[in-house]
C-alpha positions as YAML, in Angstrom:
chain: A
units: angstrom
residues:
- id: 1
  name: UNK
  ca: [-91.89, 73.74, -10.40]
- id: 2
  name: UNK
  ca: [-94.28, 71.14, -12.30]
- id: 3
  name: UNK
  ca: [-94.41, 71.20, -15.90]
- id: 4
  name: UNK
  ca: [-97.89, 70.76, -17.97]
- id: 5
  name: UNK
  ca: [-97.64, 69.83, -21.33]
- id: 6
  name: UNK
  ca: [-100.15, 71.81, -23.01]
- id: 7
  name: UNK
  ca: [-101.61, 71.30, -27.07]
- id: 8
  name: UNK
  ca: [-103.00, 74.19, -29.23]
- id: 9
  name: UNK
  ca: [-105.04, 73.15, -31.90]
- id: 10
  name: UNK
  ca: [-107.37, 75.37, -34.20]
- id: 11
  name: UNK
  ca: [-111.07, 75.03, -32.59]
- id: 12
  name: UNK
  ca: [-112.26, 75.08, -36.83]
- id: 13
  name: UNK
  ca: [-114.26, 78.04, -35.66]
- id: 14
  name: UNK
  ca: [-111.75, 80.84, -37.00]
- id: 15
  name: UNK
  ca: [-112.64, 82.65, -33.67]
- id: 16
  name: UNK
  ca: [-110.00, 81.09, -31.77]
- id: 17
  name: UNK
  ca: [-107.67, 78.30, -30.60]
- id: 18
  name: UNK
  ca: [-108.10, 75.72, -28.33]
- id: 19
  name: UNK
  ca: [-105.56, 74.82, -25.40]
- id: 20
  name: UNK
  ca: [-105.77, 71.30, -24.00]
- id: 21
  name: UNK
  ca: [-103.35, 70.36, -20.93]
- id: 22
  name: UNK
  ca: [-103.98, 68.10, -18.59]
- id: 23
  name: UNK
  ca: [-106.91, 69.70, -17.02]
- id: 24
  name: UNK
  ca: [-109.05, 70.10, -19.78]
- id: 25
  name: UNK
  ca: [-109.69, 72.68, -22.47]
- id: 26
  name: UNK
  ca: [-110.22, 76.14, -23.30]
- id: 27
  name: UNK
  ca: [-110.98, 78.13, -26.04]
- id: 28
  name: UNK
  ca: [-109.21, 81.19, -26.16]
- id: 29
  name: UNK
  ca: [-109.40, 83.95, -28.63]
- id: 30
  name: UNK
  ca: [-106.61, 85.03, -31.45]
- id: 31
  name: UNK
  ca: [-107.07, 88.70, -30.25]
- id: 32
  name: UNK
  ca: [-107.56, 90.64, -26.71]
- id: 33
  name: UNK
  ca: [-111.43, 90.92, -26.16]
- id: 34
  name: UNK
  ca: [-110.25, 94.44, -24.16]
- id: 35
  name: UNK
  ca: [-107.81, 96.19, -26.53]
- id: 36
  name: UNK
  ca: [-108.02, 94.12, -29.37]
- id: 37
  name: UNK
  ca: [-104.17, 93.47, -29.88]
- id: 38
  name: UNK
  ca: [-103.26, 89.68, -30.89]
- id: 39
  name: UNK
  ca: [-102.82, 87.27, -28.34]
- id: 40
  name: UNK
  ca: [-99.36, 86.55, -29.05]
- id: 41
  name: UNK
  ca: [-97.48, 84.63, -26.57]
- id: 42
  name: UNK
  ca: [-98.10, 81.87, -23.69]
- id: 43
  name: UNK
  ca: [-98.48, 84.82, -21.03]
- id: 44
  name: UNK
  ca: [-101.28, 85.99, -23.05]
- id: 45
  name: UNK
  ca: [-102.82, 82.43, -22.80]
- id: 46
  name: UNK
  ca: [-102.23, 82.67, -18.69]
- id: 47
  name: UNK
  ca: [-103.53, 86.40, -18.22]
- id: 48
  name: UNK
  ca: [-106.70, 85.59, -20.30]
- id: 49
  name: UNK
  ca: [-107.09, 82.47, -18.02]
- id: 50
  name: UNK
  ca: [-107.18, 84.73, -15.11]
- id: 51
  name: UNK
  ca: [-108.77, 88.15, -16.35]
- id: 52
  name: UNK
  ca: [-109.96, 87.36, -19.91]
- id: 53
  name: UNK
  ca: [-107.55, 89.73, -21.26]
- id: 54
  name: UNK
  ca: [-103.79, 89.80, -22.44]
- id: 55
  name: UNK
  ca: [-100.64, 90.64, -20.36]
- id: 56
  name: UNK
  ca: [-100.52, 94.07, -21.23]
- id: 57
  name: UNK
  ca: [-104.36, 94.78, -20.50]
- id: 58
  name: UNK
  ca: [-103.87, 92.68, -17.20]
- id: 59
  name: UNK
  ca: [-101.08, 94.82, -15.91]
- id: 60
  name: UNK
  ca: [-102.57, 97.99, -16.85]
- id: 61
  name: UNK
  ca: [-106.04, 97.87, -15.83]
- id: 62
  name: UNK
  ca: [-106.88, 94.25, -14.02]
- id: 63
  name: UNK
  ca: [-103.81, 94.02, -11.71]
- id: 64
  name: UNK
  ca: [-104.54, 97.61, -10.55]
- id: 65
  name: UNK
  ca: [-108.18, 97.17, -10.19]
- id: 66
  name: UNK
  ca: [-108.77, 93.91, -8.92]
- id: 67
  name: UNK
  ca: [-111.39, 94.33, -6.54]
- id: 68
  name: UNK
  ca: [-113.14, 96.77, -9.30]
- id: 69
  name: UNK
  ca: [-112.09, 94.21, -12.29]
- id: 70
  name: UNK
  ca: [-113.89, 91.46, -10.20]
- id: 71
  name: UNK
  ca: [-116.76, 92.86, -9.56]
- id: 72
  name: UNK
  ca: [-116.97, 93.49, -13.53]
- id: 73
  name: UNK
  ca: [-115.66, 97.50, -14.21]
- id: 74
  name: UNK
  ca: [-113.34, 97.48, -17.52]
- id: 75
  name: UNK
  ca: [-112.18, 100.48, -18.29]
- id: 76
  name: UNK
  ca: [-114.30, 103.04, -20.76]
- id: 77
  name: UNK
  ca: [-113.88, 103.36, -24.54]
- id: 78
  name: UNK
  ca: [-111.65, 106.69, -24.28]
- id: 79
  name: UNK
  ca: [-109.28, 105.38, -21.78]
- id: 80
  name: UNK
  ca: [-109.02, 102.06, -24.11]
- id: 81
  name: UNK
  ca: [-108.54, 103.88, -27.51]
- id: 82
  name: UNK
  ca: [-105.64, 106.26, -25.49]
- id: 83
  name: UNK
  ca: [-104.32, 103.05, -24.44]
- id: 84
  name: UNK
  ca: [-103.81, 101.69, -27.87]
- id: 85
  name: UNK
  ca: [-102.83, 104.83, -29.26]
- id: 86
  name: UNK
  ca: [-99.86, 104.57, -26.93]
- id: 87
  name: UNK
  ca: [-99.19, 100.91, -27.70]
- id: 88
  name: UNK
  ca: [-99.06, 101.40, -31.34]
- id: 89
  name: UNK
  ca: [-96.90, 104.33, -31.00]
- id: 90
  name: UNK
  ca: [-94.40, 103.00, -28.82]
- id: 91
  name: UNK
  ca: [-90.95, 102.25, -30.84]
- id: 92
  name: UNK
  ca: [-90.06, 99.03, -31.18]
- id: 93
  name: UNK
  ca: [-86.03, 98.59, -29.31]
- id: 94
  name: UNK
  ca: [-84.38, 96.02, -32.22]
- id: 95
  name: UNK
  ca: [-81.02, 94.53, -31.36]
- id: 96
  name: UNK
  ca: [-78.68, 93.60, -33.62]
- id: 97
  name: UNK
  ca: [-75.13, 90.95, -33.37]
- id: 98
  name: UNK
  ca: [-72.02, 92.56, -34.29]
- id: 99
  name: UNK
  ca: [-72.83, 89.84, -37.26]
- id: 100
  name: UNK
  ca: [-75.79, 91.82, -38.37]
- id: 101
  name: UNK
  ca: [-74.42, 95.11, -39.24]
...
């Protein structure tokens, strides 16, 4: 598997950051343009380079509705708002060390 070094630097802009690798540059937002959850780790940056979304939005609606997604259908505002109703009440699964308690 190759390796690309890639750069994030803040575009100035506030809107965004900036990834630079070796094939050039993109701008990518600090939060989902679908459910508006922060972009928060480098599959984020990947799925929005493919679908212009975050992991969890590419799984749930892209992935299974490619041919739809491609041709430009996102999914409606009630499906989206159950969506993130969901998300942000979905417990969080902490784990501690024997150390920490």
């Amino acid at each position: 598997m190759e390796r690309i070094q890639k750069y994030i630097v803040c575009d100035g802009l506030g809107e965004g950051i900036l990834i630079i690798d070796e094939g050039g540059s993109m701008t990518m937002p600090f939060f989902c343009p679908l459910c508006e959850f922060i972009m928060n780790n480098r599959d984020d940056f990947s799925a929005y380079s493919r679908f212009n979304c975050c992991t969890e939005c590419e799984m749930t609606f892209a992935q299974p509705n490619r041919d739809m997604w491609d041709s430009g259908w996102r999914p409606d505002e009630k499906v989206l708002n159950s969506y993130k109703e969901r998300i942000m009440n979905k417990s969080l699964n902490l784990f501690l060390d024997e150390e920490d308690n």
